[in-house]
ZAKE-527586 format. One record per residue: residue in one letter; x, y, z of N, C-alpha, C in turn. Coordinates in steps of 0.1 Angstrom, whole numbers, plus 2048, in hexadecimal, padded with zeros to 3 digits. Atoms other than C-alpha are relative to their C-alpha. Layout:
N
aXYZXYZXYZ;...
This chain:
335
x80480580D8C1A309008057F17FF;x7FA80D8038C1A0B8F78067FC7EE;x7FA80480F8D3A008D87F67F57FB;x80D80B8068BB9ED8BF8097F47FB;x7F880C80A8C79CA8B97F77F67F7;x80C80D8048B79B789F8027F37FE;x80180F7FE8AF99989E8067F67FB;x7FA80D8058BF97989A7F87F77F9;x80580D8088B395E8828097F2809;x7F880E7FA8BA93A8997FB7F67F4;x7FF80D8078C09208827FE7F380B;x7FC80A7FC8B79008948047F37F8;x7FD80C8078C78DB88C7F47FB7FD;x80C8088038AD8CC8777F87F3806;x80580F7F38A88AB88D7F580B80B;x8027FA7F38A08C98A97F48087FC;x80C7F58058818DC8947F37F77FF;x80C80B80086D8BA8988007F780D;x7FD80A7F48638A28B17FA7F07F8;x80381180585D87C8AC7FC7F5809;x80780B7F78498618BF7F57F57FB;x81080C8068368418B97F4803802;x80C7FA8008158498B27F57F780F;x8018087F880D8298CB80E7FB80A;x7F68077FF81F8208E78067F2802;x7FE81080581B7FC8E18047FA7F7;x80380280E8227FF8BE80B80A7FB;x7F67F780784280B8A97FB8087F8;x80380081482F8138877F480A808;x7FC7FA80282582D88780980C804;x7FA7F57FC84084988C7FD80E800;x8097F380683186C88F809808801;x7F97F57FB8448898877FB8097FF;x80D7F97FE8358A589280F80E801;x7F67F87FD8468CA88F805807811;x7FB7FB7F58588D98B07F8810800;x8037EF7FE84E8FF8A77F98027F1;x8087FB80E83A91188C8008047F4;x7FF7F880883D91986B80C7F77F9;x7F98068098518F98627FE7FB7EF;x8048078088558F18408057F67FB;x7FB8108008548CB83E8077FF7EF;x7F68038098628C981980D8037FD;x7F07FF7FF87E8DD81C8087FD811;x7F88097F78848CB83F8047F47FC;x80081280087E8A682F80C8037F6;x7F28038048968AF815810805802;x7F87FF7F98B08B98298017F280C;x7FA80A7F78AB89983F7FB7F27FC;x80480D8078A587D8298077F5807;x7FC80C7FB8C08678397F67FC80C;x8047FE7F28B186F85A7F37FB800;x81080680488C86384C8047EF7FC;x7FA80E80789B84783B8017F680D;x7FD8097F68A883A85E7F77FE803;x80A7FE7F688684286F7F77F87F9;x8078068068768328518027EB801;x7FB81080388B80D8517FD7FE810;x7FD8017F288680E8787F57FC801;x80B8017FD86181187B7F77FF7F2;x80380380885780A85A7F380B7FB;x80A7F680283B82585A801812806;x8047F27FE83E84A85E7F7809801;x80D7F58038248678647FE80B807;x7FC7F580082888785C7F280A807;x8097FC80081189B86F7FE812807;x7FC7F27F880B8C187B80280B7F8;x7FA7F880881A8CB85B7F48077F3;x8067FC80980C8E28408037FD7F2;x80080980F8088CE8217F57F87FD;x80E80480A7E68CB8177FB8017F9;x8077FF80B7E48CD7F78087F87F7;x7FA80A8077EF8B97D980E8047FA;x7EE7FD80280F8CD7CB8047FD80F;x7F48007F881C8D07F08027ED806;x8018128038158A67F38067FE7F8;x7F88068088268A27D6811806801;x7F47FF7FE8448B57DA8057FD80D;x7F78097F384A8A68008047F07F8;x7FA81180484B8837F080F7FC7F4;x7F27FF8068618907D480C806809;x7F57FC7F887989D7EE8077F7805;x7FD8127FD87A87D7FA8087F77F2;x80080880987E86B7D97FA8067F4;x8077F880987E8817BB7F97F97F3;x80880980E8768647A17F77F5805;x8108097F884E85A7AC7FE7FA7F5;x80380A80D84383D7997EF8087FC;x80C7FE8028248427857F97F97FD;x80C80E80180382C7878057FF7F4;x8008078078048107767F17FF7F7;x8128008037DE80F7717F97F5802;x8068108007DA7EB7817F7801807;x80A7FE7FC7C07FB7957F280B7FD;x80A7F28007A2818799806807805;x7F77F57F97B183479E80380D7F7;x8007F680B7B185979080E806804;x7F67F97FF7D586878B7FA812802;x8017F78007D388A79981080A7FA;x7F47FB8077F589478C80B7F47FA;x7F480980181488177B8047F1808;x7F88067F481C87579C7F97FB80A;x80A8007F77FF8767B07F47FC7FF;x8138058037DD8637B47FA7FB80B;x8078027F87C385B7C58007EF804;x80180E7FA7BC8387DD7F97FC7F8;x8078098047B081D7CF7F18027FF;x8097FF80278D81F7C67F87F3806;x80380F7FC77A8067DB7F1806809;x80D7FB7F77578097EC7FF80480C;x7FE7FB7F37558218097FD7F980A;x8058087F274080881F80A7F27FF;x7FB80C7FD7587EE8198127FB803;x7F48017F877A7E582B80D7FA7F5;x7F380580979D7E381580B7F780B;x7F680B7F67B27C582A80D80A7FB;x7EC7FA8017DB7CF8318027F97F4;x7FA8068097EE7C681480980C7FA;x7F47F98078137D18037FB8057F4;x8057FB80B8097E77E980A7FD7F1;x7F980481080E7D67C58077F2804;x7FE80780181E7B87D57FE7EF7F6;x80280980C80B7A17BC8058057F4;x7F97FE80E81D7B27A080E7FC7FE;x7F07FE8008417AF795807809804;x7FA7F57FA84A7CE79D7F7808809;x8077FE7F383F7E17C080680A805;x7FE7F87F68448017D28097FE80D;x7FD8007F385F8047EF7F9809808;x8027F87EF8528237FE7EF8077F7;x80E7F780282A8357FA7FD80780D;x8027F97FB81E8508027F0805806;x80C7F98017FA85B80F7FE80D809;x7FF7F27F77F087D8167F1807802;x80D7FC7FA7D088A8237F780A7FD;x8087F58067B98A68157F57FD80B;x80E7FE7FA79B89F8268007F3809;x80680D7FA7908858417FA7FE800;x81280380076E87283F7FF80580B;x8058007F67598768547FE7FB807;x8008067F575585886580C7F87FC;x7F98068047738408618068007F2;x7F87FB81078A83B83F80C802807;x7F58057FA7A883185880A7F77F7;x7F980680A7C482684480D7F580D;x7F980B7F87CF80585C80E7FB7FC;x7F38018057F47FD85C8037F6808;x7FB8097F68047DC8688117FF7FE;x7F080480882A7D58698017F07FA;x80280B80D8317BB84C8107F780A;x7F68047FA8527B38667FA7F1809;x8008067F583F7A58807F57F7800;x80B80580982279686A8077F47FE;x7FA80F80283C77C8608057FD80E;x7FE80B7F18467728847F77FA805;x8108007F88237728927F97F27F8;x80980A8048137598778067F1801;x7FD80F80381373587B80C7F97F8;x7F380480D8377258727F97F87F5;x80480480A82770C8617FC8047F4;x8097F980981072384D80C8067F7;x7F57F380882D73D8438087F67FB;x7F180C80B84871B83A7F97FB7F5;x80680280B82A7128237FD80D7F8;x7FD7F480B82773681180D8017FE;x7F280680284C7328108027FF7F5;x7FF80B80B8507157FF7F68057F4;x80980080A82D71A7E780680A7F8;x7FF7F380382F7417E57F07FE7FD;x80F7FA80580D7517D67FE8017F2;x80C7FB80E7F774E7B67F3804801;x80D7F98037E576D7AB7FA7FA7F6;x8077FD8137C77667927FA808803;x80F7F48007B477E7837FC8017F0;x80C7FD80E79878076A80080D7FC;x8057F680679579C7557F37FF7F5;x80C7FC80A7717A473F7F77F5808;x80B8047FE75C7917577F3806801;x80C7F77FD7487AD75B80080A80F;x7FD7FB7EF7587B678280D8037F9;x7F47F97FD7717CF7848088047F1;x7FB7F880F78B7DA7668037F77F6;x7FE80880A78E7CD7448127FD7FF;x7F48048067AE7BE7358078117FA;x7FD7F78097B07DF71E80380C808;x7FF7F67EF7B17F974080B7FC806;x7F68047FA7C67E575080D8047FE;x7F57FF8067E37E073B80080D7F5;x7FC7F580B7DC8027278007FB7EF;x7FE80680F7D87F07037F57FF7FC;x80A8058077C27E76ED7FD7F57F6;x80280B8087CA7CC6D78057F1812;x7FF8077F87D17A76E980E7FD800;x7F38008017F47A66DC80980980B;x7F97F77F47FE7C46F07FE7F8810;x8058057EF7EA7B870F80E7F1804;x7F680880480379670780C808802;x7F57FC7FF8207A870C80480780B;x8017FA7F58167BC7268027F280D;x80280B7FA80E79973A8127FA802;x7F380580083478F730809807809;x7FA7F57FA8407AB73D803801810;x8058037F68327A575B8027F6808;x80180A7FC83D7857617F27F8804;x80E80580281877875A7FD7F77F9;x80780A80880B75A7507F68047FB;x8087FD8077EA75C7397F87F97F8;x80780B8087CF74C7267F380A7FD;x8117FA8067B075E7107F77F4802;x80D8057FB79374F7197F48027F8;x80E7F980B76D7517057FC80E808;x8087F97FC75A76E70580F810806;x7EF7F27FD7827877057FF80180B;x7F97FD7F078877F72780C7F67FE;x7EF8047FA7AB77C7338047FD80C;x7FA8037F07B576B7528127FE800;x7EC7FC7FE7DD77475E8027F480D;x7FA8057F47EE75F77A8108017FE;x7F17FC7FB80D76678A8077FB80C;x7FE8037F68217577A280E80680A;x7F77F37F883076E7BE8057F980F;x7FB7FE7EE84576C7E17F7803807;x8087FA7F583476C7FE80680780D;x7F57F57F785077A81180F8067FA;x7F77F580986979280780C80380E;x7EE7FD7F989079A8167FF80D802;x7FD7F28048907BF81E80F8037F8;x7F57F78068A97CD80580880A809;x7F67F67F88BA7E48208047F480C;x8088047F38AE7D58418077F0802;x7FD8108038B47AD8367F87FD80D;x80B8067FA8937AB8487F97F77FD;x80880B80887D78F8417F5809803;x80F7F97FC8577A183C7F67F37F7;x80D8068098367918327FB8077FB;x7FF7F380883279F8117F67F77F5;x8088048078157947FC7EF808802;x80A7FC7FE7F17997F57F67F6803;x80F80E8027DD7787FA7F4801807;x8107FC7F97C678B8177F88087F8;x8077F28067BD7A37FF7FC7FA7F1;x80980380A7B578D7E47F87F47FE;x8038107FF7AD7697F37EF802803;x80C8008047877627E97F7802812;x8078047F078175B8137FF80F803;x8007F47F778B78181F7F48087FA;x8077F880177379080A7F080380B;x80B7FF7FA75079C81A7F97F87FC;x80E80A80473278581E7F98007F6;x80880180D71D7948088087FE7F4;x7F98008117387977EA8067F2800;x7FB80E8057467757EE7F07F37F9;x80E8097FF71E7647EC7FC8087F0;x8027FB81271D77D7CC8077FA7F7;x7F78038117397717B87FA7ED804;x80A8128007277497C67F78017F8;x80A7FC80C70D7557B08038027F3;x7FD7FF80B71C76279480A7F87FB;x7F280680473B7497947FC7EF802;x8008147FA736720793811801807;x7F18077FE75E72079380680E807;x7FE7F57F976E7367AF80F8047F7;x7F57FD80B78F7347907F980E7F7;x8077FB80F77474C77D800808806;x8067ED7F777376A79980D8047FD;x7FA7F280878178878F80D7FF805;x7F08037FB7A37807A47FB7FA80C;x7FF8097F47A87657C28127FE800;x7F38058007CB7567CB7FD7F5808;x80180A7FD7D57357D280D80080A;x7EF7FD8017F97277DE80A7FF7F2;x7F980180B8157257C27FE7F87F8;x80280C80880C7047B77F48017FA;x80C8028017EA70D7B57F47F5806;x8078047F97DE6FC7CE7F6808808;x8087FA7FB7C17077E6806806809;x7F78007F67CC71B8017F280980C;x80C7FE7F87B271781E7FC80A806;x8097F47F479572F83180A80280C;x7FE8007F17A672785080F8067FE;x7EF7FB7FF7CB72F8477FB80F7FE;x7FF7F48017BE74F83B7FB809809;x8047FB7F57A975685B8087FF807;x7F48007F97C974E86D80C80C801;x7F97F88087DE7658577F980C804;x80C7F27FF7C178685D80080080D;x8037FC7EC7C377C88480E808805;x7F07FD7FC7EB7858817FF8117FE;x8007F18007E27A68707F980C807;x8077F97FC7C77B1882806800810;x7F77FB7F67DC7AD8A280A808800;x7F37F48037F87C48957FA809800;x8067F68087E17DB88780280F80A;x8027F47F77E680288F7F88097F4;x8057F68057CC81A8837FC80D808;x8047F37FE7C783C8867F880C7F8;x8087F78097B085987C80480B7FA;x7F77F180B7BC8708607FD80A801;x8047F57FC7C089286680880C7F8;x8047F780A7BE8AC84A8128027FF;x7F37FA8047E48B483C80D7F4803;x7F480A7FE7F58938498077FA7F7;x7F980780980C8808368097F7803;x7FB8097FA81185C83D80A7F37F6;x7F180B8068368478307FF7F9803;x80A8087FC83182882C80F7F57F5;x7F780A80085380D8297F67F67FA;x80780D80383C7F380F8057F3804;x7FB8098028527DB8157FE7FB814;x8017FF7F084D7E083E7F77FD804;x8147FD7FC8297E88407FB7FE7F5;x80F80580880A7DC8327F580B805;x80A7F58017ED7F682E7F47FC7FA;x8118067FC7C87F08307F78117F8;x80A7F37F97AB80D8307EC7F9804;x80E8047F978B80B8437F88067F7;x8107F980076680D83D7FE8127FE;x8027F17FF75C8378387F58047FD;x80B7FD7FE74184A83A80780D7F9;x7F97F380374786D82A8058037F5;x7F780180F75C87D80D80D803808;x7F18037FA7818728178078057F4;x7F67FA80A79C8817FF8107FC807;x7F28048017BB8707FE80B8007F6;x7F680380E7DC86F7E780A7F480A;x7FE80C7FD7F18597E58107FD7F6;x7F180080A81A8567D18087F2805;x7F680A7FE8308397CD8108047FB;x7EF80180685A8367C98057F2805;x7F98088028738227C57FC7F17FD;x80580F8078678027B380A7F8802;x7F780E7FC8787E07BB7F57F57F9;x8058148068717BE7A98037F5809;x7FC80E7FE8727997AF80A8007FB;x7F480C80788E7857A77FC7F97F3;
């Protein structure tokens, strides 16, 4: 007769129930962690190893969670809160439908047409350290969410170019009620112009009403940022993502039509002074990112961390219905 022994439960060291590798091996950014064995569950792993993400996060500026079962919008939301239980919540400076508190969908932008890298919110005063995107569905054809590191963005561009963003910095403008994109009243949540006014202060926003209840904002922001931990220098702005040059052919030849004064399109940026700040600097600047660039194809349950202050984030062209979310934490200001 054999004696029955039951079974042991092995506890392994949480480091030892995952594995971890650059997704490229030319390329730090992204980090994939992928589980060791089956039946992991990543939120009660992540919050048990937050330091341990933390590190993997300030190192490679991009994380991505993949393998794991979390495709759906509670278990999306509670990995991020494990992470960081106080998620900021949209502001509403974009298109975008809150699917919970905490949680919303990407930006709202034309499937046939390409979102450049850029630090999410850096034209505002205040800006996300860490986001989150998590995957439900992948298009069908492309809807790649391109990642560059924001580290090496600033070494790579032109001293010249970068000692003059420096020195300038960046001025956003933007038109509200020309008829493109969101009103004044959407934007800032209000409804009288007083509020809107105060919201704009708030903001560290210049302002001027205009005929016809349009409101153009200008703001003048850093074009590079100190990491807060790190005491990294990154290139931290949005001027590819809003300078009148990067847009597409046809939509820049649209707003030439509708605009005598390129001051009248719906948002442009200048440098700080308000000077011009040339085609060619910014085709110089888009040659730096598109040589960093790492994209990859999304795949149903992933969930990709995302150091704003490290990495800059794009999304491609898509064919298909793509479903993405998407959480922000820890807010940081300007000086």
């Amino acid at each position: 007769m054999f004696k029955r022994v039951k079974p042991k439960t092995v506890s392994l060291p949480k480091e030892d129930v995952v594995k971890s590798s650059p997704l490229r091996y030319d390329r730090d950014l992204p980090l994939v962690i992928e589980p060791r064995i089956d039946g992991i569950d990543l939120i009660d792993w992540a919050a048990g190893s937050r330091p341990l993400i933390e590190e993997k996060l300030l190192k490679h500026g991009a994380i991505l969670f993949r393998g794991f079962d979390v495709a759906s919008v509670d278990a999306f939301e509670r990995f991020a809160s494990s992470l960081c239980p106080n998620l900021f919540n949209e502001n509403g400076e974009h298109v975008r439908d809150s699917i919970s508190d905490k949680v919303y969908t990407p930006v709202f932008y034309p499937p046939d047409k390409q979102v450049l890298w850029h630090n999410e919110n850096s034209f505002n005063q205040t800006w996300p350290r860490k986001i989150w995107f998590g995957c439900l569905k992948p298009a069908d054809r492309g809807g790649e969410t391109p990642i560059a590191d924001s580290r090496k963005v600033f070494e790579l561009i032109e001293p010249a170019i970068r000692e003059r963003f420096i020195e300038k910095k960046v001025m956003y403008v933007r038109n509200y009620g020309t008829g493109l994109g969101l009103d004044w009243r959407t934007v800032f949540r209000v409804s009288t112009r007083a509020e809107a006014e105060e919201r704009c202060r708030a903001a560290a926003m210049e302002f001027e009403w205009l005929d016809g209840d349009r409101l153009q904002t200008w703001s003048v922001r850093p074009a590079v940022v100190k990491h807060p931990i790190t005491s990294e220098m990154t290139w931290f702005n949005q001027a590819q993502h809003w300078h009148v040059s990067c847009l597409d052919p046809g939509t820049r030849e649209s707003l030439k039509i509708l605009f005598t004064n390129e001051k009248d399109y719906p948002r442009n940026c200048y440098f700080g002074d308000g000077s011009r700040i040339d085609d060619s600097i910014m085709q110089e600047i888009l040659a730096v990112y598109a040589e960093l660039e790492v994209a990859f194809q999304w795949q149903r349950g992933d969930i990709l961390m995302l150091d704003n202050l490290l990495t800059a984030h794009g999304r491609n062209a898509f064919a298909g219905e793509r479903k993405l979310l998407v959480s922000m934490a820890e807010m940081l200001a300007y000086d």
